[in-house]
N, C-alpha and C positions, 0 to 999 in steps of 0.2 A: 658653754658657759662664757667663753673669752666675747662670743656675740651678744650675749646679754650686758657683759662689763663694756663694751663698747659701746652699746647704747644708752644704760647708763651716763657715762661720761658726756655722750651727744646731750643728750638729754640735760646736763645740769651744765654745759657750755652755753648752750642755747637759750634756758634761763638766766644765766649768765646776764648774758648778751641783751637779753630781754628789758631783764631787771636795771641793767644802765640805761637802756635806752630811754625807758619810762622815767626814771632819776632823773636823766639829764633834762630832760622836757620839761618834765615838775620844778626841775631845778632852776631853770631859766626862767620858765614863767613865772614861779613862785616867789623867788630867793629876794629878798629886801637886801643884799648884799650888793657890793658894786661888783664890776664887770670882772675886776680883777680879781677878786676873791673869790667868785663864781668859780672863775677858769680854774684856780688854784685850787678849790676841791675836786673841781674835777678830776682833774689833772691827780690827785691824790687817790683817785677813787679810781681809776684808770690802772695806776699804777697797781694799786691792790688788786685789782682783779688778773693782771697781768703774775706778782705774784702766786695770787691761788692758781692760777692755770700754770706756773713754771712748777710748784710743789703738788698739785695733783699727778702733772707728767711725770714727775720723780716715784712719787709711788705707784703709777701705773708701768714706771718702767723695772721698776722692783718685782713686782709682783709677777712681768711676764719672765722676768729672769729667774725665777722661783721659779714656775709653772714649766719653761723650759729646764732647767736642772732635774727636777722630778719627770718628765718625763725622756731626759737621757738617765738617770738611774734606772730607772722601771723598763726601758730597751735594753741595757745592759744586762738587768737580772734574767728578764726574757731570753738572753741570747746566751747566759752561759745554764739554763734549763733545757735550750735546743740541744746546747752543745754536750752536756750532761747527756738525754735522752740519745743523741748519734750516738754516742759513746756504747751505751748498755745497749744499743741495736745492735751495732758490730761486735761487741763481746759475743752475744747472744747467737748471732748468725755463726761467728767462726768455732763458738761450742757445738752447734747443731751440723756443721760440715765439716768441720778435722775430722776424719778418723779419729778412735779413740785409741789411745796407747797401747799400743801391743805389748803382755806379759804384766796388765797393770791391776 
């Protein structure tokens, strides 16, 4: 699943990336705007992007924090059902080997 969310993310970085590139292009040859106000979107559209990619990172780093939490809980429950299970094995073995109480 964390290979799927990975690609995912590739996947919509890449568009990302895509997506300005072709803007920027459109934008230069397009824009009736002077040079400076060109750059100054840019430059604004850059920035945004730069955001979404720092607030994507944040909930991708959320979520492996999550995903690591659950599975050290779900190790831990697994290890006191081993330990539980050792337990009722060696009860079980020293019932089946003591001697049984003499005069009982």
């Amino acid at each position: 699943m964390q290979n799927h969310n990975n690609g995912v993310l590739y996947k919509e970085i890449t568009m990302l990336l895509f997506g300005a590139g072709v803007g920027y292009v459109a934008g230069i040859l397009l824009a009736p705007r002077t040079g400076t106000d060109t750059r100054g979107n840019i430059l604004a559209k850059a920035r945004q992007s730069r955001d979404f990619l720092h607030q994507r990172s944040i909930e991708l780093r959320g979520r492996a924090s999550h995903i690591a939490e659950r599975g050290v809980n779900t190790l831990a429950t697994r290890q006191e059902g081993v330990k539980a299970a050792l337990a009722a094995g060696r009860k079980a073995y020293r019932r089946e080997t003591e001697p049984e109480a003499v005069g009982a």
